[in-house]
TORGUKOL-299546 format. One line per 3 residues: number of its first residue (from 1); their letters; for each residue x, y, z of C-alpha. Coordinates in steps of 0.2 Angstrom, whole numbers, plus 2048, in hexadecimal, padded with zeros to 3 digits. Layout:
% residues N
NUM> a> X,Y,Z | ...
This chain:
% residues 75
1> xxx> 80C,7FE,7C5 | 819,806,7D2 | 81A,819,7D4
4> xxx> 829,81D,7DC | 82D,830,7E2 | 83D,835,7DB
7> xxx> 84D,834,7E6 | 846,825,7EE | 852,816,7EE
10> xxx> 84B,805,7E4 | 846,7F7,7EF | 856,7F0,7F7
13> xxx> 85D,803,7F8 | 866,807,809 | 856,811,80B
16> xxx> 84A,800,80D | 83D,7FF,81B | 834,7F1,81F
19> xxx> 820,7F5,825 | 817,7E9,82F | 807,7E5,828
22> xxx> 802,7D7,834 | 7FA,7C4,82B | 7EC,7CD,82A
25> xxx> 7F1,7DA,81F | 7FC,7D0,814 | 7EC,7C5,811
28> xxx> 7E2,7D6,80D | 7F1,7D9,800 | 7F0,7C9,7F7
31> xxx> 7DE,7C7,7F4 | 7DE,7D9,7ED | 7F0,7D3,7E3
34> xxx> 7E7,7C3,7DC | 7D7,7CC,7D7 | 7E1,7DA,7D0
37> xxx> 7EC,7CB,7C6 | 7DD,7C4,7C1 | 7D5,7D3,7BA
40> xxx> 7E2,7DB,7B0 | 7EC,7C9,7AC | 7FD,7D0,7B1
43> xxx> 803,7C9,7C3 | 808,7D2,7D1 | 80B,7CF,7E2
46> xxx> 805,7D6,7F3 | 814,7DF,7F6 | 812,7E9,7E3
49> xxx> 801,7ED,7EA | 806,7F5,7F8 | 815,7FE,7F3
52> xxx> 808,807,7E5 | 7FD,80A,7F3 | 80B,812,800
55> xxx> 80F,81E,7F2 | 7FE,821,7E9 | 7F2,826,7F8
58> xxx> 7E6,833,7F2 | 7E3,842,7FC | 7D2,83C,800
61> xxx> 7D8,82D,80A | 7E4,837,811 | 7D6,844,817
64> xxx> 7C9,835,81B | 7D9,82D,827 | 7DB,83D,831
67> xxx> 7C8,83E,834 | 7C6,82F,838 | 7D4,82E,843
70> xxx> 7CF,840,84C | 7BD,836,851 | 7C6,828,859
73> xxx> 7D0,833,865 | 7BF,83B,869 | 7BB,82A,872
């Protein structure tokens, strides 16, 4: 399921970060990760879905973000 770009070190590299997500966002992640467990009966865990996420953003997300985030300063 993970995508990693090339040259990138594998979890527990000396490259590893760490990104505060906050309880809310990990309980986001885990319902996503139990109903994504249910539906295709493999397990995986909130931190598989969010490492698939950090490095499989389609454009238009990134687009949508940067408009979004240009309104907000408009405030």
């Amino acid at each position: 399921m993970e995508t990693r770009p090339k040259g990138r070190s594998p979890q527990g590299g000396k490259t590893t970060r760490v990104v505060y997500v906050g309880s809310d966002g990990y309980e986001s992640l885990l319902k996503a990760a139990i109903a994504i467990s249910h539906e295709s009966g493999k397990q995986i865990t909130p931190a598989m879905l969010a490492r698939h996420l950090a490095f499989n953003i389609p454009e238009a997300t990134i687009k949508n973000l940067i408009k979004e985030m240009k309104n907000t300063n408009d405030e």
